[in-house]
PDBQT receptor file of N, H, CA, C and O in Angstrom, charges set to zero:
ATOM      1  N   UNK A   1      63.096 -24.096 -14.589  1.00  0.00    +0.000 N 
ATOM      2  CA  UNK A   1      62.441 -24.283 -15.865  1.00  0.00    +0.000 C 
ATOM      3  C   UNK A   1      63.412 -23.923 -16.987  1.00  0.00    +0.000 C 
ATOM      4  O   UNK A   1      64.044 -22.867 -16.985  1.00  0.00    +0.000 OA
ATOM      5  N   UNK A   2      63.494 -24.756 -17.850  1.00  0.00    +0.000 N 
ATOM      6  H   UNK A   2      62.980 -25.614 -17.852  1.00  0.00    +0.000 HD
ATOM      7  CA  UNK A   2      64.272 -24.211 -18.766  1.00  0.00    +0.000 C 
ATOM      8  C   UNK A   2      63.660 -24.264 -20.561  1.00  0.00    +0.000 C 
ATOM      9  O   UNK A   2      62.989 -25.005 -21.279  1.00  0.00    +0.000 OA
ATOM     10  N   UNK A   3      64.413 -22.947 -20.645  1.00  0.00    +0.000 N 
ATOM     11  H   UNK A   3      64.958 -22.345 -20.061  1.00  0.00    +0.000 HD
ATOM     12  CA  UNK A   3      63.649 -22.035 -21.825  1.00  0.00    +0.000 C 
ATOM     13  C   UNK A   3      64.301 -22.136 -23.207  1.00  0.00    +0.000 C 
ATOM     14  O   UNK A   3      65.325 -21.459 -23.308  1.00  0.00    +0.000 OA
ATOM     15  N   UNK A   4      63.901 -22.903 -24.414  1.00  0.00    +0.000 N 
ATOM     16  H   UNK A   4      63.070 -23.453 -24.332  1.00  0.00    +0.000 HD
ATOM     17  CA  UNK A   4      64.042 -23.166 -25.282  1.00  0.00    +0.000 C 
ATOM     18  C   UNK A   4      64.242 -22.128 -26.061  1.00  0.00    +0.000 C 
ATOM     19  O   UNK A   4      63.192 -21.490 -26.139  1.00  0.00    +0.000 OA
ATOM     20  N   UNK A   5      65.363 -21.501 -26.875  1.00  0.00    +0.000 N 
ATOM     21  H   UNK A   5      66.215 -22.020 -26.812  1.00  0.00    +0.000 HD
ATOM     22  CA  UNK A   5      65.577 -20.264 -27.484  1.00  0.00    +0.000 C 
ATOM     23  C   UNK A   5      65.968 -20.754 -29.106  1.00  0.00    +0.000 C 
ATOM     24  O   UNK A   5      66.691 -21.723 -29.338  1.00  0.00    +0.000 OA
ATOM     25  N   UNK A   6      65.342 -19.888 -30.173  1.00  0.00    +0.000 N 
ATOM     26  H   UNK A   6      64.755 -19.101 -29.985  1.00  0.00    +0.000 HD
ATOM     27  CA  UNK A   6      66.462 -20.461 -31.333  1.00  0.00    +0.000 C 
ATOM     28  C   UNK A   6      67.071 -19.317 -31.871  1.00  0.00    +0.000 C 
ATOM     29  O   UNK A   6      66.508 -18.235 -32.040  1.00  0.00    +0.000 OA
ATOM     30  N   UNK A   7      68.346 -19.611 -32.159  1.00  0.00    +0.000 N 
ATOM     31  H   UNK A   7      68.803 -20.490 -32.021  1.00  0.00    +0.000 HD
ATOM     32  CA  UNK A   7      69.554 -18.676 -32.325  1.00  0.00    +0.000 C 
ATOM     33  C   UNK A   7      69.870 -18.973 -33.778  1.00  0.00    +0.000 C 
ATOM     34  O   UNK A   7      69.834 -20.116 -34.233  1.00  0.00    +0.000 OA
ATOM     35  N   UNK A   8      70.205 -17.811 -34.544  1.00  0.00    +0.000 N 
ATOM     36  H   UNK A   8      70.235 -16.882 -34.174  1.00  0.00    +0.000 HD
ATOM     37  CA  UNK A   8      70.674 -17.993 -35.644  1.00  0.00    +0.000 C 
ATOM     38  C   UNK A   8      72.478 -17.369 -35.685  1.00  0.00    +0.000 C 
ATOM     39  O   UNK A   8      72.781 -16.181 -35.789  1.00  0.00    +0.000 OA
ATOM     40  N   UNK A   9      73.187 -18.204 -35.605  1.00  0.00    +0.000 N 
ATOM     41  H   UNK A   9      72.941 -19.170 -35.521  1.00  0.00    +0.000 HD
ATOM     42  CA  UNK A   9      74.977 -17.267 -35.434  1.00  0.00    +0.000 C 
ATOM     43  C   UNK A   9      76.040 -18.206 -36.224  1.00  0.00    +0.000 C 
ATOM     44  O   UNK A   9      75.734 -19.198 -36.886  1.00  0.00    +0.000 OA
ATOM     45  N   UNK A  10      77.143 -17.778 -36.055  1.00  0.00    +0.000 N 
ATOM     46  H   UNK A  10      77.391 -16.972 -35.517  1.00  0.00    +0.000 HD
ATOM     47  CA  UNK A  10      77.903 -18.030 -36.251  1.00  0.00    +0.000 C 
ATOM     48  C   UNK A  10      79.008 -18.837 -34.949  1.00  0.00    +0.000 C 
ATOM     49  O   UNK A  10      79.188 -18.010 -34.055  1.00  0.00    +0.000 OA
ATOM     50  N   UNK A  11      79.404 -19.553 -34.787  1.00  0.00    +0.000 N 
ATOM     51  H   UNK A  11      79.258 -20.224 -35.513  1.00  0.00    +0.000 HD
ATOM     52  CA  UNK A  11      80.042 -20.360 -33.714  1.00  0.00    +0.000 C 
ATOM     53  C   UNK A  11      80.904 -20.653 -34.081  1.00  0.00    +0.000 C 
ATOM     54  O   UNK A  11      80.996 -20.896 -35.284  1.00  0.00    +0.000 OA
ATOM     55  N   UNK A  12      82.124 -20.801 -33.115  1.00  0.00    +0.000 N 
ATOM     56  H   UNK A  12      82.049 -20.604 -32.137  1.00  0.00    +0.000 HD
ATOM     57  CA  UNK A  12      83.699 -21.455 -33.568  1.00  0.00    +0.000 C 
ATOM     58  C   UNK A  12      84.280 -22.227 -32.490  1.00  0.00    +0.000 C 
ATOM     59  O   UNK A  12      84.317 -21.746 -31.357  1.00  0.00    +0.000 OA
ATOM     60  N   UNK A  13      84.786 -23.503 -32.764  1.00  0.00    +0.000 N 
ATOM     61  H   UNK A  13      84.756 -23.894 -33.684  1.00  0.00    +0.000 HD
ATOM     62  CA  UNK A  13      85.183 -23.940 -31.681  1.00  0.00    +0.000 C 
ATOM     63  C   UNK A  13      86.706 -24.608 -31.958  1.00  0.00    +0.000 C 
ATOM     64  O   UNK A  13      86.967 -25.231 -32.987  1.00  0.00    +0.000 OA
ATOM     65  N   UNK A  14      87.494 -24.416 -31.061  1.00  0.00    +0.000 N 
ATOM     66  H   UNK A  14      87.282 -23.910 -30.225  1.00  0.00    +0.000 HD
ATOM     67  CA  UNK A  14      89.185 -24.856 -31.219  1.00  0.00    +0.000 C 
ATOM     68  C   UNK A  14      89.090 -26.104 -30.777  1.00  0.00    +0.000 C 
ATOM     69  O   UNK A  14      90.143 -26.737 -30.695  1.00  0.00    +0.000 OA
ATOM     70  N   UNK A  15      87.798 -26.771 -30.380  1.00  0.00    +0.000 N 
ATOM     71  H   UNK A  15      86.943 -26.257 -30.447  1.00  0.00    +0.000 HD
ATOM     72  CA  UNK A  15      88.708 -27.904 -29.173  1.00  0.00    +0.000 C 
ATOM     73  C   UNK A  15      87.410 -29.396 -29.871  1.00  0.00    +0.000 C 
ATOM     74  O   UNK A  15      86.898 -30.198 -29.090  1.00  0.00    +0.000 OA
ATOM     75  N   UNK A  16      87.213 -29.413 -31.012  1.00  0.00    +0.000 N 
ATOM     76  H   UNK A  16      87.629 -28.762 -31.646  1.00  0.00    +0.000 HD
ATOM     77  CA  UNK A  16      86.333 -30.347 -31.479  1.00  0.00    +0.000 C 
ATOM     78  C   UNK A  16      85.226 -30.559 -31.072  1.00  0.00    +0.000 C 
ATOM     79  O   UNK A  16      84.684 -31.659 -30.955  1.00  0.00    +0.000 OA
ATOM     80  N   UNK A  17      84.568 -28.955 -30.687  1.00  0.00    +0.000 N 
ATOM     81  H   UNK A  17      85.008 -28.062 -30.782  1.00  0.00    +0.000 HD
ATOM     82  CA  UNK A  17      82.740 -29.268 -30.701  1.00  0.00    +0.000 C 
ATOM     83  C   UNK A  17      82.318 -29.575 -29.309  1.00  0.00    +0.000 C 
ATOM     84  O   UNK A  17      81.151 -29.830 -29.010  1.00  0.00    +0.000 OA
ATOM     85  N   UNK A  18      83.522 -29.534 -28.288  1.00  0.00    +0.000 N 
ATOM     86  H   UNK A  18      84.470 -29.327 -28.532  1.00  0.00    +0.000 HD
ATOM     87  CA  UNK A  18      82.999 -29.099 -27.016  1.00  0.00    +0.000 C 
ATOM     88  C   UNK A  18      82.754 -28.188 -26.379  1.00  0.00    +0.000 C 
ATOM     89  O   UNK A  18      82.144 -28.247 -25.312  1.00  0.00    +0.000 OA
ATOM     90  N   UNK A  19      83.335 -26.795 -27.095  1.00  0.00    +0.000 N 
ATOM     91  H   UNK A  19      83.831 -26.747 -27.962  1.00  0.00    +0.000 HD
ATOM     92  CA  UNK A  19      83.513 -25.532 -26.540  1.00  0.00    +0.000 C 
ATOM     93  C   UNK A  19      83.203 -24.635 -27.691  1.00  0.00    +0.000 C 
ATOM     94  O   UNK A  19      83.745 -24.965 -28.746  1.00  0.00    +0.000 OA
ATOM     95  N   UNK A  20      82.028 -22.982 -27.731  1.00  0.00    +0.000 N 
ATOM     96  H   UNK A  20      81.588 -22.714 -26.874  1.00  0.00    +0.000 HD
ATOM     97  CA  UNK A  20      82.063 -22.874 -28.830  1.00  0.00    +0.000 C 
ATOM     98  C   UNK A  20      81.658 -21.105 -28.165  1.00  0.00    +0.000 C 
ATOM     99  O   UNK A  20      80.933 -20.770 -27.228  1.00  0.00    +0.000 OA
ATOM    100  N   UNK A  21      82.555 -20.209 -29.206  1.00  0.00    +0.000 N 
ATOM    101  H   UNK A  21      83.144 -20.481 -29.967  1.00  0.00    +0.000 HD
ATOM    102  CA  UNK A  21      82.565 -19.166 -28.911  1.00  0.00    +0.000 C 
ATOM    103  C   UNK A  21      81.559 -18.345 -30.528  1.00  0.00    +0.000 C 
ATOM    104  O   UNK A  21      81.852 -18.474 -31.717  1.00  0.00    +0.000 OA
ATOM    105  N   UNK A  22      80.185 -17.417 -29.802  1.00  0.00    +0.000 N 
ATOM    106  H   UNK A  22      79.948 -17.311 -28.837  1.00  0.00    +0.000 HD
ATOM    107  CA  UNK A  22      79.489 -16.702 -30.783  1.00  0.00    +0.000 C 
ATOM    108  C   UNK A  22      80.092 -15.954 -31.142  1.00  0.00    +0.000 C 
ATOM    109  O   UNK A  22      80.553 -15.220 -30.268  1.00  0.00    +0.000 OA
ATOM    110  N   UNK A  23      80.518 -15.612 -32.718  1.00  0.00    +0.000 N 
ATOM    111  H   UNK A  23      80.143 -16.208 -33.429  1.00  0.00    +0.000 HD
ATOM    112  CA  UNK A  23      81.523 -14.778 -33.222  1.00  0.00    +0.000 C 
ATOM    113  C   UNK A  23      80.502 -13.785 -34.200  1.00  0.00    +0.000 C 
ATOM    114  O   UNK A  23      80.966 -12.862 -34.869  1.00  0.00    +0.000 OA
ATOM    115  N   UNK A  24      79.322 -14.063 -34.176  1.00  0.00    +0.000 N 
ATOM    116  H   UNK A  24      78.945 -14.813 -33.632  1.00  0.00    +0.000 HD
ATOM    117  CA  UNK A  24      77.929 -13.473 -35.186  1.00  0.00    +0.000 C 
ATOM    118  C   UNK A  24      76.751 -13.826 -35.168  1.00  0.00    +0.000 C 
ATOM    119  O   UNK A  24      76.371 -14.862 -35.715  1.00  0.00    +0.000 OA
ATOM    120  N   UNK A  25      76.092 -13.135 -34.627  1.00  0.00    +0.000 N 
ATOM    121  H   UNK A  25      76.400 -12.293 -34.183  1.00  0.00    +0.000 HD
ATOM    122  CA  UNK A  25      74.419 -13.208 -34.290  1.00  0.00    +0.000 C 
ATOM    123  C   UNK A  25      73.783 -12.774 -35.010  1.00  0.00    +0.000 C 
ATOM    124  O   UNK A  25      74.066 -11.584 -35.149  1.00  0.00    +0.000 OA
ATOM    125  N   UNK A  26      72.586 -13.248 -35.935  1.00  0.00    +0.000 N 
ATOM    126  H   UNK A  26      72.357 -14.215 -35.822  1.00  0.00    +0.000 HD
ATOM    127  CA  UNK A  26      71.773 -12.948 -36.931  1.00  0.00    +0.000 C 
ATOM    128  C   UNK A  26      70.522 -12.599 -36.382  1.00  0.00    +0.000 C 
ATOM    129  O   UNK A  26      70.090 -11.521 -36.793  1.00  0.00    +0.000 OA
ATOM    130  N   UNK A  27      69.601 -13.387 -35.324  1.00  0.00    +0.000 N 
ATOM    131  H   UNK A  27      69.952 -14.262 -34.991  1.00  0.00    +0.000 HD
ATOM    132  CA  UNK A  27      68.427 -13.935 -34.796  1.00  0.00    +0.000 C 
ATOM    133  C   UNK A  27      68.418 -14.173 -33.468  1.00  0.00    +0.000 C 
ATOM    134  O   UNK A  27      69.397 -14.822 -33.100  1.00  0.00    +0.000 OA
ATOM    135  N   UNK A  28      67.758 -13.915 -32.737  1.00  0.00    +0.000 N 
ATOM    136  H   UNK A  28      66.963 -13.387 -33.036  1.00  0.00    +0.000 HD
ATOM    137  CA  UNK A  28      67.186 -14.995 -31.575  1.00  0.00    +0.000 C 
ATOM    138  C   UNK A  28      65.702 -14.423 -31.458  1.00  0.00    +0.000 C 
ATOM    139  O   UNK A  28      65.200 -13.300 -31.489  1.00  0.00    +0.000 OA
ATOM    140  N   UNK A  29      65.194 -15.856 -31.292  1.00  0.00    +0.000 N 
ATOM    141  H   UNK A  29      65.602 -16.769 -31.267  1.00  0.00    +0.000 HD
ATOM    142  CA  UNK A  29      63.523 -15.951 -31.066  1.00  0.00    +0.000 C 
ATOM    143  C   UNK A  29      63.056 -16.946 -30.332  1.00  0.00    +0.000 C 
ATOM    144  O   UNK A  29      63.370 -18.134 -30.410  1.00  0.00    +0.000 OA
ATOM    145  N   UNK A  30      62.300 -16.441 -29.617  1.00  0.00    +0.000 N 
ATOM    146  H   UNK A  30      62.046 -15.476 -29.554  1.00  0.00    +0.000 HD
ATOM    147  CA  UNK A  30      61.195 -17.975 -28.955  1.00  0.00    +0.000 C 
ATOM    148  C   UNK A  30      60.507 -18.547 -30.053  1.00  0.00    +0.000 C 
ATOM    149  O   UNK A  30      59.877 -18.038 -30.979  1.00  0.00    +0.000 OA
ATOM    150  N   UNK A  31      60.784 -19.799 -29.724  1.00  0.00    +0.000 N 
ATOM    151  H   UNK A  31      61.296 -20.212 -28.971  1.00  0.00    +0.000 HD
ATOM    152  CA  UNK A  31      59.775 -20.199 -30.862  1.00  0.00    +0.000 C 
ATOM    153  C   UNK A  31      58.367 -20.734 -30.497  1.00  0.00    +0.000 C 
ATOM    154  O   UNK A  31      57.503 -21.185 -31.248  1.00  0.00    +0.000 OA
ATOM    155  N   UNK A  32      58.352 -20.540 -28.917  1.00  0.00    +0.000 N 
ATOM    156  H   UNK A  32      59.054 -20.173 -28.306  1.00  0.00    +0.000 HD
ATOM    157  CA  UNK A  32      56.733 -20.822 -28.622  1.00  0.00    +0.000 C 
ATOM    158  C   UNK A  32      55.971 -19.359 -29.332  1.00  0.00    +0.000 C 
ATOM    159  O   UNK A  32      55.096 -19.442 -30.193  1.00  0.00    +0.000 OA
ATOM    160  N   UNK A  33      56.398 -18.289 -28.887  1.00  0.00    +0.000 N 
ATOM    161  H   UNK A  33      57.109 -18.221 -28.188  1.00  0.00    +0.000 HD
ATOM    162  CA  UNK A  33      55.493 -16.761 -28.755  1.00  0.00    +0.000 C 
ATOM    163  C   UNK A  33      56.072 -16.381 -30.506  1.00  0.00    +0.000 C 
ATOM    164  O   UNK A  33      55.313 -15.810 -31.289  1.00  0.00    +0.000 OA
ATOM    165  N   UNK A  34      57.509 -16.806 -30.911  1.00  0.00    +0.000 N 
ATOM    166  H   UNK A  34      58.126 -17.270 -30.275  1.00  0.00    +0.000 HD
ATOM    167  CA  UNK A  34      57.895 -16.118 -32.679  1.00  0.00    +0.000 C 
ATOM    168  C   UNK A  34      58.173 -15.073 -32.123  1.00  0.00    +0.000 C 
ATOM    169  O   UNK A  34      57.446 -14.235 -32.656  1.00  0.00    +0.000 OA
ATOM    170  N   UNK A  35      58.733 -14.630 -31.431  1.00  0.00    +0.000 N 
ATOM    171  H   UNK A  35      59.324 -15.310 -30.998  1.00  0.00    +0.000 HD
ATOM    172  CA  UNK A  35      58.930 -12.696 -30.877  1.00  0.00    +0.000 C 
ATOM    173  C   UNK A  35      60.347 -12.809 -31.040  1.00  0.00    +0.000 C 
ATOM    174  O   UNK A  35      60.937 -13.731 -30.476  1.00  0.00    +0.000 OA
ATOM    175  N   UNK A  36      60.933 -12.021 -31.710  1.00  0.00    +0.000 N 
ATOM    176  H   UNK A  36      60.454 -11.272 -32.168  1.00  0.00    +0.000 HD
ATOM    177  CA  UNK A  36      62.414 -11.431 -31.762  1.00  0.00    +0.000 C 
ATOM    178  C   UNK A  36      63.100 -10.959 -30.385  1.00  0.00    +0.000 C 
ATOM    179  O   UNK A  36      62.584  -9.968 -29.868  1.00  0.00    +0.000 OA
ATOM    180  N   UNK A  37      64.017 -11.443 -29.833  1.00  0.00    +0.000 N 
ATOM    181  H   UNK A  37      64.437 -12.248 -30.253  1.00  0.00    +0.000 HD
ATOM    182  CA  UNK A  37      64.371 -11.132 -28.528  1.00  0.00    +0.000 C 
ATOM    183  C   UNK A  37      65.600 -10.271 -28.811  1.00  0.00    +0.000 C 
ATOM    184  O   UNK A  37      66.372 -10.456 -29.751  1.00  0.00    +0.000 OA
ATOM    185  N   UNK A  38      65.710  -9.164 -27.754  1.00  0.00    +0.000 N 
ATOM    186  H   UNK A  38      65.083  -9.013 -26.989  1.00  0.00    +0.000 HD
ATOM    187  CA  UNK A  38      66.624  -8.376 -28.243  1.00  0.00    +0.000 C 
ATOM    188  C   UNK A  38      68.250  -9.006 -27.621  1.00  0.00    +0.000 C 
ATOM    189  O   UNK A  38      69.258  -8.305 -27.708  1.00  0.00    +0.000 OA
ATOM    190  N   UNK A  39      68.270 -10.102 -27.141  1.00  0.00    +0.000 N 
ATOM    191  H   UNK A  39      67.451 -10.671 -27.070  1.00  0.00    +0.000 HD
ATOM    192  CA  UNK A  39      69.494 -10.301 -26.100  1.00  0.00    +0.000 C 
ATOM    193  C   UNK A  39      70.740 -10.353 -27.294  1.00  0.00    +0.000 C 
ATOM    194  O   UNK A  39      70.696 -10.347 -28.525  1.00  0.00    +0.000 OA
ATOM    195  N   UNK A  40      71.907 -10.409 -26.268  1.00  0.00    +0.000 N 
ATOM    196  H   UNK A  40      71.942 -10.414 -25.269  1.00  0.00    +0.000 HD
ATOM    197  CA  UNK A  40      73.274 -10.311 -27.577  1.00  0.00    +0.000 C 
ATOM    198  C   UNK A  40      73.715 -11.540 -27.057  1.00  0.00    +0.000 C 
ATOM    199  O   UNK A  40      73.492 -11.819 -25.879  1.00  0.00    +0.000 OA
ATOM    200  N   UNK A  41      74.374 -12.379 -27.880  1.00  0.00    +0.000 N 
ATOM    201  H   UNK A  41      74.555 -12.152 -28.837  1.00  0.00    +0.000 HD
ATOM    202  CA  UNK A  41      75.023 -13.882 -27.339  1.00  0.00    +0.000 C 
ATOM    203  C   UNK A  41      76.353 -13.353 -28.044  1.00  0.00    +0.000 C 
ATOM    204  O   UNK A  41      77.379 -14.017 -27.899  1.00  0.00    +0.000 OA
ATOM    205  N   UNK A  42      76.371 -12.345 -28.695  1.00  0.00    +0.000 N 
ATOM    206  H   UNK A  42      75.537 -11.806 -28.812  1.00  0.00    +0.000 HD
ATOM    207  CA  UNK A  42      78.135 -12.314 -29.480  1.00  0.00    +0.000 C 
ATOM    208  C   UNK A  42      79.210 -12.272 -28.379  1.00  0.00    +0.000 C 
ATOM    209  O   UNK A  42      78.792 -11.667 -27.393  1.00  0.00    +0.000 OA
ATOM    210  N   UNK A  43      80.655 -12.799 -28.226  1.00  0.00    +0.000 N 
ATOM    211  H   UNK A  43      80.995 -13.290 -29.028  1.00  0.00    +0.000 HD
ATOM    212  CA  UNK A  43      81.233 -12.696 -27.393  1.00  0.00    +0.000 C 
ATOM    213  C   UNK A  43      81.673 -14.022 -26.390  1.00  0.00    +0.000 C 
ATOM    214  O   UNK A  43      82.783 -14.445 -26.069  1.00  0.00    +0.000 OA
ATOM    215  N   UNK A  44      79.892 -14.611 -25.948  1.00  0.00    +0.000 N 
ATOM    216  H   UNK A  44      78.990 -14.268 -26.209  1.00  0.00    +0.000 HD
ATOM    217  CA  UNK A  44      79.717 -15.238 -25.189  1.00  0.00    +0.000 C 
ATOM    218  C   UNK A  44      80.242 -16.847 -25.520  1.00  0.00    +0.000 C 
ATOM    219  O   UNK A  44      80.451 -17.222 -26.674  1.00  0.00    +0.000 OA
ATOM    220  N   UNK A  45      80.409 -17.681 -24.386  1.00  0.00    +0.000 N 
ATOM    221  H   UNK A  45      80.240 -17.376 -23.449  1.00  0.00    +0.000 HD
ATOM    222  CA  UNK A  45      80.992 -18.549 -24.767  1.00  0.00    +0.000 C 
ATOM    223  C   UNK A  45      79.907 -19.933 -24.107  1.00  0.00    +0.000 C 
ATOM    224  O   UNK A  45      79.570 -19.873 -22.925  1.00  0.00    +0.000 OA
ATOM    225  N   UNK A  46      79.440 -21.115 -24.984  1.00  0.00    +0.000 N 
ATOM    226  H   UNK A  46      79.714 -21.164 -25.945  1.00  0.00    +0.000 HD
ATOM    227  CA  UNK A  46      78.822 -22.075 -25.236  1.00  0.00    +0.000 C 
ATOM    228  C   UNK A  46      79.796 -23.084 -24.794  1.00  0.00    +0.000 C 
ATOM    229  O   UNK A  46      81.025 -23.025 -24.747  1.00  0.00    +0.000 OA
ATOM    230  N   UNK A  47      78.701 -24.339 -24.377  1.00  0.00    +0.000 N 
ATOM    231  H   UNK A  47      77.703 -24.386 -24.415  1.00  0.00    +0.000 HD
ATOM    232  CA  UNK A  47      79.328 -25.536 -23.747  1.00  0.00    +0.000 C 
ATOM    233  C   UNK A  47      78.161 -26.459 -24.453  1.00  0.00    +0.000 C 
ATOM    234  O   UNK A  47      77.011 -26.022 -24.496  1.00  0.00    +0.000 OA
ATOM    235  N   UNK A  48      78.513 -27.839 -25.045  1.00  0.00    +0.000 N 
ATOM    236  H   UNK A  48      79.447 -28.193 -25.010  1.00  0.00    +0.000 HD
ATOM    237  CA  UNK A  48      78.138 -28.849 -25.320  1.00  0.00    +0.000 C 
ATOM    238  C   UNK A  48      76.930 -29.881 -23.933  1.00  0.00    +0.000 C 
ATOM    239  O   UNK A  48      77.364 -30.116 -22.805  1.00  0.00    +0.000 OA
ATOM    240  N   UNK A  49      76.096 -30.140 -24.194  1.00  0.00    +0.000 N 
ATOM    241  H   UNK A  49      75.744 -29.949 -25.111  1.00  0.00    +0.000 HD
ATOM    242  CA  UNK A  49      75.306 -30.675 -23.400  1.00  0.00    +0.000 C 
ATOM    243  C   UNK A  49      75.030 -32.011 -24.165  1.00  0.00    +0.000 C 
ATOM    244  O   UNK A  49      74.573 -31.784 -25.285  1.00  0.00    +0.000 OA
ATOM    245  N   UNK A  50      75.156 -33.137 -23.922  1.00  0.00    +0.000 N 
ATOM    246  H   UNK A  50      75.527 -33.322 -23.012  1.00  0.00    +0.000 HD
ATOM    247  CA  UNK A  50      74.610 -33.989 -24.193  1.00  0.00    +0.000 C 
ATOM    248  C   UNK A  50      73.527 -34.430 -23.788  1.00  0.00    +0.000 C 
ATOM    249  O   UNK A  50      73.377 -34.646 -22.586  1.00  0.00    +0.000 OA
ATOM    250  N   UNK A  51      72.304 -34.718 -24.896  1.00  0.00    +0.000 N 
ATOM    251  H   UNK A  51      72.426 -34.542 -25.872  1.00  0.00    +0.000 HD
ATOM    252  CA  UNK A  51      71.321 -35.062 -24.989  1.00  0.00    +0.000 C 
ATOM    253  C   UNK A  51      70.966 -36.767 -24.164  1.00  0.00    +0.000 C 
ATOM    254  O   UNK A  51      71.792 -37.659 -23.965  1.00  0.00    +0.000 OA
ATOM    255  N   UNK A  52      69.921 -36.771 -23.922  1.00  0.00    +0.000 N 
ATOM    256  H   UNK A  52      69.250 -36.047 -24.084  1.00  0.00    +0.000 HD
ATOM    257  CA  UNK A  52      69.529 -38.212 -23.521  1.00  0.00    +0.000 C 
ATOM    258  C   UNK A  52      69.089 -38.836 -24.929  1.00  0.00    +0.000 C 
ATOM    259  O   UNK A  52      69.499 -38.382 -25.997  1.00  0.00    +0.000 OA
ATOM    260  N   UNK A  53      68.003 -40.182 -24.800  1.00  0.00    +0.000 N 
ATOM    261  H   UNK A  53      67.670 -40.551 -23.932  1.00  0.00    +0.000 HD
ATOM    262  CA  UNK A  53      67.802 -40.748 -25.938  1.00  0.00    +0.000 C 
ATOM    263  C   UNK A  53      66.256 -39.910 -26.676  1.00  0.00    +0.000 C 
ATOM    264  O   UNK A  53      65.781 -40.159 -27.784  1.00  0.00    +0.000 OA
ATOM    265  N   UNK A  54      65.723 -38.877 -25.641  1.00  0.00    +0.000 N 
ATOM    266  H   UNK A  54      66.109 -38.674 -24.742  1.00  0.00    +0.000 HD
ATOM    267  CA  UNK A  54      64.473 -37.926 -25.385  1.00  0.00    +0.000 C 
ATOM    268  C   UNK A  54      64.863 -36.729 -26.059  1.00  0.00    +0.000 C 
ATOM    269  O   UNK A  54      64.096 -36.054 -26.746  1.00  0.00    +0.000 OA
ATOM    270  N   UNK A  55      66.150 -36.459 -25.838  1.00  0.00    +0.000 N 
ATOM    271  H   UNK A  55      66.774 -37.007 -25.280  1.00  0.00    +0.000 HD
ATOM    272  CA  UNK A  55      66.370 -35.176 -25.912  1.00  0.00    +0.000 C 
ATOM    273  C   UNK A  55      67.742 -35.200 -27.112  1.00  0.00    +0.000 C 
ATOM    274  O   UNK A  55      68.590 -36.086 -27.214  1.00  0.00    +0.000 OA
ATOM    275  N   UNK A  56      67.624 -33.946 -27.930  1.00  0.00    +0.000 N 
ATOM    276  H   UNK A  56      66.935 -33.226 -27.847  1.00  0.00    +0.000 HD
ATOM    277  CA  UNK A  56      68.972 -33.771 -28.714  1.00  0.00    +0.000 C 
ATOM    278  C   UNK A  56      70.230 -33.292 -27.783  1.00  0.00    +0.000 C 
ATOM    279  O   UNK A  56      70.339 -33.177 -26.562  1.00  0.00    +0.000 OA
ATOM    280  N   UNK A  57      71.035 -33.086 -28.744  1.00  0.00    +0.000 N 
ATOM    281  H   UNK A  57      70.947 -33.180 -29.736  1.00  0.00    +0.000 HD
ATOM    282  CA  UNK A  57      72.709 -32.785 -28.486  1.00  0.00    +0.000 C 
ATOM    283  C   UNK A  57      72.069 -31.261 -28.314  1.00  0.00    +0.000 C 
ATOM    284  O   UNK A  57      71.171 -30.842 -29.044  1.00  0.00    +0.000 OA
ATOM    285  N   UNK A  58      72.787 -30.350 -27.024  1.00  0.00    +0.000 N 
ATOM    286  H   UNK A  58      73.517 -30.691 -26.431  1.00  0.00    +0.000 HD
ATOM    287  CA  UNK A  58      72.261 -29.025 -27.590  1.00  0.00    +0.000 C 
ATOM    288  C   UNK A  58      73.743 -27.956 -26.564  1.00  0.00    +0.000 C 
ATOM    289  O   UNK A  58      74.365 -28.380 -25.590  1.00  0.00    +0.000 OA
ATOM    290  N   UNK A  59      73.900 -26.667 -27.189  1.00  0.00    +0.000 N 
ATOM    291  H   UNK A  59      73.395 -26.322 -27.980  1.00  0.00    +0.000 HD
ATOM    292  CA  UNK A  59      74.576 -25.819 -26.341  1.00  0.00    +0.000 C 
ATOM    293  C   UNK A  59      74.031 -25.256 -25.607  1.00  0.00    +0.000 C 
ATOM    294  O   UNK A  59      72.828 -25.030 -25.732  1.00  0.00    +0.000 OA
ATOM    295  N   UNK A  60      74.630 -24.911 -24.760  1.00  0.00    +0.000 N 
ATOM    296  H   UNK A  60      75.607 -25.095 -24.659  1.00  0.00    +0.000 HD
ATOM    297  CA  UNK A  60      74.154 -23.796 -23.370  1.00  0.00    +0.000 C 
ATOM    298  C   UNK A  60      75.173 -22.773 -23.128  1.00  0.00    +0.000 C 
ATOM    299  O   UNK A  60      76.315 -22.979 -23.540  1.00  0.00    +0.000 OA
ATOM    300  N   UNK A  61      74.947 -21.922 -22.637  1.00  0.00    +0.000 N 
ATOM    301  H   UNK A  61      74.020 -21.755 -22.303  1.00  0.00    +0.000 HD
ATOM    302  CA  UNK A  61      75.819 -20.698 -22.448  1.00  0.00    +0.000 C 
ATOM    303  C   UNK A  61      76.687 -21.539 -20.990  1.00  0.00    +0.000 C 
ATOM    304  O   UNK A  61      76.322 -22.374 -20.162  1.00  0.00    +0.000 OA
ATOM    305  N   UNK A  62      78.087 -20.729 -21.267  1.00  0.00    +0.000 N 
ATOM    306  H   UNK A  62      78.384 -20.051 -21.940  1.00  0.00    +0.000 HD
ATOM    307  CA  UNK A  62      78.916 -21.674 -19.969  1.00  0.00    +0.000 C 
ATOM    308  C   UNK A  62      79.037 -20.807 -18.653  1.00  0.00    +0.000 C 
ATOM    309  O   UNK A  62      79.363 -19.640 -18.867  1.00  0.00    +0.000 OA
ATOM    310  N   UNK A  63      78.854 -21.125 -17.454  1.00  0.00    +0.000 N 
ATOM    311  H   UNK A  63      78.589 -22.074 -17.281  1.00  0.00    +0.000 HD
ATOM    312  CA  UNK A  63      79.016 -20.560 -16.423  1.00  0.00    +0.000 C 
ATOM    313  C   UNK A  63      80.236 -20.108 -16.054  1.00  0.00    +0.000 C 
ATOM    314  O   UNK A  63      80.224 -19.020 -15.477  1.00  0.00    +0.000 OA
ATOM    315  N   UNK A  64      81.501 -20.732 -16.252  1.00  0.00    +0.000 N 
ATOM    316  H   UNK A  64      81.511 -21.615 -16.720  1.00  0.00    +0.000 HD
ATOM    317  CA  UNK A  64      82.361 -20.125 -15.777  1.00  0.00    +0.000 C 
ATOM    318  C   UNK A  64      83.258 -19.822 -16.738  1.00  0.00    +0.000 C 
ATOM    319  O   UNK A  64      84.267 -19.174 -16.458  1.00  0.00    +0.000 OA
TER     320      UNK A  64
């Protein structure tokens, strides 16, 4: 199942928007429940997902 989060940060990426490292976290919230989640994404490093014609362009945290 996968869980829809919205993040408010800062992101940087060297390699044109395929790769994107959180350099500043303001927010994260569900936006089904509105509850402030305490998790940290600073540090962490994001990967580009392309959307279908259903779905948007969106990041995901990268596995390796």
């Amino acid at each position: 199942m996968k869980q829809t989060l919205k993040l408010k940060a800062v992101l940087i990426s060297t390699d044109g928007g395929m790769n994107w490292l959180c350099t500043r976290q303001y927010y994260l919230t569900d936006p089904q429940t509105r509850v402030l989640l305490n998790n940290t994404f600073e540090g962490r490093k994001f990967t580009t997902i392309e959307g279908t014609e259903n779905e948007s362009t969106s990041i995901q945290p990268k596995t390796s």
